[in-house]
C-alpha angles and dihedrals in degrees: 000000000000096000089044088059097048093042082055104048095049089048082056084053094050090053099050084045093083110040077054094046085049100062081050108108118208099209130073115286103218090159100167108021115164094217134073093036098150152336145220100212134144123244129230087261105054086265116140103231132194125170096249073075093077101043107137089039119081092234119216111209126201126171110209138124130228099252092059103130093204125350097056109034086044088053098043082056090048089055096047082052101048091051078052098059084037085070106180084356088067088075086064094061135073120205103203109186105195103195122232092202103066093164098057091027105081121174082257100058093044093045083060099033103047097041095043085070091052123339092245097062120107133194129217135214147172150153114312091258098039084056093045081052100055083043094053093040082053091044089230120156110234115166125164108235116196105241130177108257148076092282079056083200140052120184124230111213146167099272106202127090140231122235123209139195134241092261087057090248109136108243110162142035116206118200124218095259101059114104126225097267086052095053089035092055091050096045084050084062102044089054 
């Protein structure tokens, strides 16, 4: 009988484990961060954005550039992903892509490159040093490395994202090896 009860209560145990398990976020909690508040960039369509923009929407914030041959192409993929595994709850989040390569990344390319992952996407741009400027607010790492090609650079930069709530206030940061139902559970829970 002994053995019956214990079996029991730590059956009872098991099942508790994972509603606790599923509160628990997997990215980086920087609620409260005193870094990355806002931006003056430009959208994909010609239209000045600042975050204050977006207020109402969790925002979902990556820093790339369209001739990226891995990182950003692979984590524009992971967010359209991840709206989709937000089913009805996508349309409550906003994927803002800034890009790091002002020079090669019109409005036009990014107006083909960032939609092209999920129509409500939308890429950012500005001058090389308003750009420098958003990097270094977001303390992100951007440096132009000389490369052989007919692009003649590539640009090493910091390759996670920042997730932000409804009231525009930075809450997570996502690194580069979470996959879309980890960043979707968390935004889940942002939201």
């Amino acid at each position: 009988m002994r053995y019956l009860l214990i079996a029991l209560l730590m059956s009872a145990l098991v099942a508790c484990k994972p509603a606790a398990e599923a509160n628990k976020l997997v990215a980086q909690d920087i609620t409260g961060a005193d870094f990355g508040q806002s931006f003056n960039l430009t959208d994909h369509t010609g239209k000045p954005r600042t975050m204050a923009d977006f207020k109402g929407k969790a925002v979902a914030l990556f820093f790339g550039y369209t001739h990226c041959p891995d990182v950003c192409p692979t984590t524009m993929t992971t967010l359209k992903q991840t709206m989709q595994l937000l089913g009805a709850r996508a349309d409550e989040v906003q994927v803002l892509f800034v890009t790091l390569d002002p020079a090669r990344d019109s409005q036009e390319v990014l107006a083909q490159f960032v939609p092209s992952f999920d129509k409500r996407f939308i890429g950012l741009r500005g001058s090389e040093q308003e750009i420098a400027a958003t990097a270094a607010v977001f303390k992100i790492y951007a440096k132009k490395v000389e490369a052989q090609g007919k692009g003649g650079y590539t640009i090493d930069h910091s390759a996670g994202m920042y997730v932000f709530d409804k009231a525009g206030k930075i809450r997570l940061y996502v690194d580069y090896s979470e996959k879309p139902a980890e960043i979707a559970s968390d935004i889940k829970q942002i939201l």
